[in-house]
MARPA-68189 format. One record per atom (N, C-alpha, C): residue number from 1; residue in three letters; atom name; x, y negated, z negated. Coordinates in pm, whole numbers. Atoms other than C-alpha are relative to their C-alpha. Example, Ala and Ser with C-alpha at 12.3 -4.5 7.8 and 13.67 -1.06 7.14 Angstrom:
BEGIN
R|1|Ala|N|89|119|0 .
R|1|Ala|CA|1230|450|-780 .
R|1|Ala|C|90|-120|0 .
R|2|Ser|N|-82|119|6 .
R|2|Ser|CA|1367|106|-714 .
R|2|Ser|C|-77|-109|-73 .
//
This chain:
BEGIN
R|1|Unk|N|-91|73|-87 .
R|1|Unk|CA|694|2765|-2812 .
R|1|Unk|C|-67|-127|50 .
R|2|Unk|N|45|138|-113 .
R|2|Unk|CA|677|2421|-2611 .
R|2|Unk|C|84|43|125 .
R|3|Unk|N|-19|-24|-137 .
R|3|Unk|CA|724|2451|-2260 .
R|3|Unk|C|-49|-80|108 .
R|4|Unk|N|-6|29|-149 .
R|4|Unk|CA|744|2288|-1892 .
R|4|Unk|C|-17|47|63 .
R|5|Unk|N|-47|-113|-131 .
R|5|Unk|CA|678|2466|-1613 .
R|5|Unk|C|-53|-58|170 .
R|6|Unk|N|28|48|-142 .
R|6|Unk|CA|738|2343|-1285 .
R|6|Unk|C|70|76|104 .
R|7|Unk|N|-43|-58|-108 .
R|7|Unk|CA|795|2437|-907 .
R|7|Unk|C|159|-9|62 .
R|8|Unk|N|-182|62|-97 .
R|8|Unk|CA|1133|2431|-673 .
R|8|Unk|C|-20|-160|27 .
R|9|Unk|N|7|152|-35 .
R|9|Unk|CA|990|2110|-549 .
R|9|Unk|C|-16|-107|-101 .
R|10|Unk|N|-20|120|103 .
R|10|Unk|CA|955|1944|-898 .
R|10|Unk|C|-140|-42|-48 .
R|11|Unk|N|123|25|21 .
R|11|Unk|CA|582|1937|-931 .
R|11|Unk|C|-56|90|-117 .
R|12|Unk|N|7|-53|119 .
R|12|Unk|CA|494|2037|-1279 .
R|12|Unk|C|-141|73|17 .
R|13|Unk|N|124|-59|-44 .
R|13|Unk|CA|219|2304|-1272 .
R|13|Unk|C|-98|8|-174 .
R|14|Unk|N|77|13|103 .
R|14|Unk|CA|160|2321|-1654 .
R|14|Unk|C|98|-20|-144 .
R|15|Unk|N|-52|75|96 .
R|15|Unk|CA|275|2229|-1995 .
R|15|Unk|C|-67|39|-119 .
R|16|Unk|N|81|-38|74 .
R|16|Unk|CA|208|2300|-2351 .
R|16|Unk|C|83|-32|-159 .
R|17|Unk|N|-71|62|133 .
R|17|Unk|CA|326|2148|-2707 .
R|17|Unk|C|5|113|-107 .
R|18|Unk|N|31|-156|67 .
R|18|Unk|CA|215|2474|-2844 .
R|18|Unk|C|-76|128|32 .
R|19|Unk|N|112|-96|-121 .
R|19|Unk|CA|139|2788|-2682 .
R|19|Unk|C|41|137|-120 .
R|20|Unk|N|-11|-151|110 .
R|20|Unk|CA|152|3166|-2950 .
R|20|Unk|C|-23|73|127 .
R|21|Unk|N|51|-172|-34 .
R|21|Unk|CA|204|3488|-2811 .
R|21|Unk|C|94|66|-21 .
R|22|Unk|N|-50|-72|58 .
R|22|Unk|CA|361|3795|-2887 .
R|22|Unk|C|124|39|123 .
R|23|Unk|N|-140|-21|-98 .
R|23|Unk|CA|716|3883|-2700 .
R|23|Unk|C|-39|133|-36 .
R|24|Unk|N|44|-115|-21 .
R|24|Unk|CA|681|4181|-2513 .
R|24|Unk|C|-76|93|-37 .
R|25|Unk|N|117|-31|36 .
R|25|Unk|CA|364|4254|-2550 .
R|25|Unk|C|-104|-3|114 .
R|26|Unk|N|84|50|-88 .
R|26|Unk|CA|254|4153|-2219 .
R|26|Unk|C|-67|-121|17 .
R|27|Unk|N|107|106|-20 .
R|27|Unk|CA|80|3840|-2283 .
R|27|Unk|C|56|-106|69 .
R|28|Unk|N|14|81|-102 .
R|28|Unk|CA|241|3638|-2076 .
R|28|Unk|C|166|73|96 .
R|29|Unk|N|-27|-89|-64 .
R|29|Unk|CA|477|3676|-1775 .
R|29|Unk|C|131|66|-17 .
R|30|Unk|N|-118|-95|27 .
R|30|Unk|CA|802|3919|-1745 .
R|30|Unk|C|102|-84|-19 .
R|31|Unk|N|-130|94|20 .
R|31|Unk|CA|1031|3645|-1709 .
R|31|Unk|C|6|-77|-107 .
R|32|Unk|N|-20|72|89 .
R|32|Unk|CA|949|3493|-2000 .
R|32|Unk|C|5|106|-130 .
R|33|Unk|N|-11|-120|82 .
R|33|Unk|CA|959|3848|-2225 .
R|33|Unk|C|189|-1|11 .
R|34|Unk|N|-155|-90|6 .
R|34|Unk|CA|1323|3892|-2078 .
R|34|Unk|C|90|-175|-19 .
R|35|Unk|N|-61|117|63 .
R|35|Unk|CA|1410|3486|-2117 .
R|35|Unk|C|-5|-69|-134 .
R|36|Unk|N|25|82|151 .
R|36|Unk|CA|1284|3404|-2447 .
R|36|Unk|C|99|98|-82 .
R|37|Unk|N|-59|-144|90 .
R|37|Unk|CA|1422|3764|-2620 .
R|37|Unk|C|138|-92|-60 .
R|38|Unk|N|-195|35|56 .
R|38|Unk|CA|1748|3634|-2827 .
R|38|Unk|C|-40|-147|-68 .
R|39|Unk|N|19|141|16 .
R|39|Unk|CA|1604|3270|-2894 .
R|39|Unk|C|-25|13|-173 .
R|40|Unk|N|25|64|83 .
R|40|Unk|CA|1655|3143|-3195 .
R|40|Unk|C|-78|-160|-73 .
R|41|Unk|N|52|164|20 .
R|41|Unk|CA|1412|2848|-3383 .
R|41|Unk|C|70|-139|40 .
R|42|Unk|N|-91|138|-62 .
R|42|Unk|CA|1510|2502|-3254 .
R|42|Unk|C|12|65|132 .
R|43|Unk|N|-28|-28|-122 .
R|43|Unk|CA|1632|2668|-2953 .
R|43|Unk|C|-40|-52|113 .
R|44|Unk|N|61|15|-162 .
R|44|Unk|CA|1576|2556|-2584 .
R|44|Unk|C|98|63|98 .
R|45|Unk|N|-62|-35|-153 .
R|45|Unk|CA|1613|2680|-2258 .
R|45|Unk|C|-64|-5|80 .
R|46|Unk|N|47|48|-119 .
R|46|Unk|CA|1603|2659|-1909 .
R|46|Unk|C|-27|118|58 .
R|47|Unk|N|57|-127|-68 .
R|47|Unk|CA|1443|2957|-1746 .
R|47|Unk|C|-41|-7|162 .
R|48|Unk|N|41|-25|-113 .
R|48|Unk|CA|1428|3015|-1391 .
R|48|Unk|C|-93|122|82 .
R|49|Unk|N|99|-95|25 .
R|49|Unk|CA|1182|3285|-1339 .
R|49|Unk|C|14|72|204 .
R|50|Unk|N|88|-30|-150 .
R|50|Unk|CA|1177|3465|-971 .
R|50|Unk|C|-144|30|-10 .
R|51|Unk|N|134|-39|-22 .
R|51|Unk|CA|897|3527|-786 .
R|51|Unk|C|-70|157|-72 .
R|52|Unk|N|54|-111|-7 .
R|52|Unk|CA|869|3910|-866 .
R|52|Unk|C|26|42|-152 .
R|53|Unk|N|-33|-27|116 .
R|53|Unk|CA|921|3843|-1249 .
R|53|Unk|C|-113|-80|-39 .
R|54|Unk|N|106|90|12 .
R|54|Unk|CA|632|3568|-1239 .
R|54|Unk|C|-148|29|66 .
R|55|Unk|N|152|-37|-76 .
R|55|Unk|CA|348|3598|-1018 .
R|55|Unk|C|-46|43|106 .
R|56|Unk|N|32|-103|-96 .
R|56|Unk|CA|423|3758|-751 .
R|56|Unk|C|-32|-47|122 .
R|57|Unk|N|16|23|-104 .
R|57|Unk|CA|329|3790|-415 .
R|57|Unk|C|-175|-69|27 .
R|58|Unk|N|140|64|-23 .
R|58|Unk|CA|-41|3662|-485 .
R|58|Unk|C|-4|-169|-76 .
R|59|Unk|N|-20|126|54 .
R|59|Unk|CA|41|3344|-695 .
R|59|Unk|C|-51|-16|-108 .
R|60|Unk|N|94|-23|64 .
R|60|Unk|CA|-155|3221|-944 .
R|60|Unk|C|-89|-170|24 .
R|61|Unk|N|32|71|-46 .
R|61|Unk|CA|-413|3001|-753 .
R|61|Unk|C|-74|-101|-137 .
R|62|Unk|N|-45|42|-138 .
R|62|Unk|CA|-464|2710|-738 .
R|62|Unk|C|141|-59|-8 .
R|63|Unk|N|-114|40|38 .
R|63|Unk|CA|-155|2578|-897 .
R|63|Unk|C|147|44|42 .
R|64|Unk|N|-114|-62|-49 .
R|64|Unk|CA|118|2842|-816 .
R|64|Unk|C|-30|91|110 .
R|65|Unk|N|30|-117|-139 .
R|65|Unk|CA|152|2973|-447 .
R|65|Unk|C|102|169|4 .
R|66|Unk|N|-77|-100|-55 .
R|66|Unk|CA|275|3294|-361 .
R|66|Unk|C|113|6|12 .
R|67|Unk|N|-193|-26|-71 .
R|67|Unk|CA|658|3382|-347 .
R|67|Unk|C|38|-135|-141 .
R|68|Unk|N|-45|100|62 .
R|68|Unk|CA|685|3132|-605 .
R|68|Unk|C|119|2|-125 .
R|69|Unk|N|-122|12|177 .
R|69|Unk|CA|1068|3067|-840 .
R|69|Unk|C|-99|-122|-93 .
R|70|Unk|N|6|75|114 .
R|70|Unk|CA|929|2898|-1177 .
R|70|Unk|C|105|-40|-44 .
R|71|Unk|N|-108|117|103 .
R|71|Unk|CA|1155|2640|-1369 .
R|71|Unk|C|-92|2|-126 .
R|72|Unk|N|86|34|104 .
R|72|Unk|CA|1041|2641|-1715 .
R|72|Unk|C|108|-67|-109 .
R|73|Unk|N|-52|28|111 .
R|73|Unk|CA|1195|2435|-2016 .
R|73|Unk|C|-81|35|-127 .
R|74|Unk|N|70|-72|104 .
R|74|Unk|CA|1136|2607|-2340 .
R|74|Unk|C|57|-11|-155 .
R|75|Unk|N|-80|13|130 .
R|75|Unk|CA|1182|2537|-2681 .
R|75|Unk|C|-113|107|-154 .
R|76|Unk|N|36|-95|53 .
R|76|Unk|CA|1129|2800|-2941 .
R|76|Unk|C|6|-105|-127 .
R|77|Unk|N|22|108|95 .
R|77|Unk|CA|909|2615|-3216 .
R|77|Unk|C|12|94|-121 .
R|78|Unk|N|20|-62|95 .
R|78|Unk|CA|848|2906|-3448 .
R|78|Unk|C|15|163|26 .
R|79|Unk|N|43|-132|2 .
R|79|Unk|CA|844|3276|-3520 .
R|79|Unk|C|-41|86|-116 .
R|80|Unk|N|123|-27|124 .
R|80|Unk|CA|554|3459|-3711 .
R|80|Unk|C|8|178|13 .
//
């Protein structure tokens, strides 16, 4: 995938032209196991992620605080 991922307030926390990992598998977080699932190549979407599907009540310092909704734009480059 390529992906965006920024805060409520619009401050982009990270980014990636190409990122691999395996759907539902754990490797990355829940909201993106239960938003990507169905995506077809080419595909994009807009993923809003709550807090308790993302990172929770501890964050993931220093970038994402606590309690935090993710925005992510996502475009499904490939599948292996």
């Amino acid at each position: 995938v390529a992906y965006v991922g920024k805060l409520d307030d619009g401050t982009q926390f990270d980014a990636a032209k190409r990122f691999d990992f395996t759907l539902g598998a754990g490797d990355v977080i829940k909201g993106w196991d239960v938003g990507i699932a169905g995506m077809r190549v080419g595909g994009k979407r807009k993923l809003t992620v709550p807090s308790k599907l993302g990172y929770g009540k501890k964050g993931s310092s220093p970038d994402i605080p606590p309690n935090a909704t993710l925005h992510f734009t996502v475009t499904l480059k490939e599948i292996r």
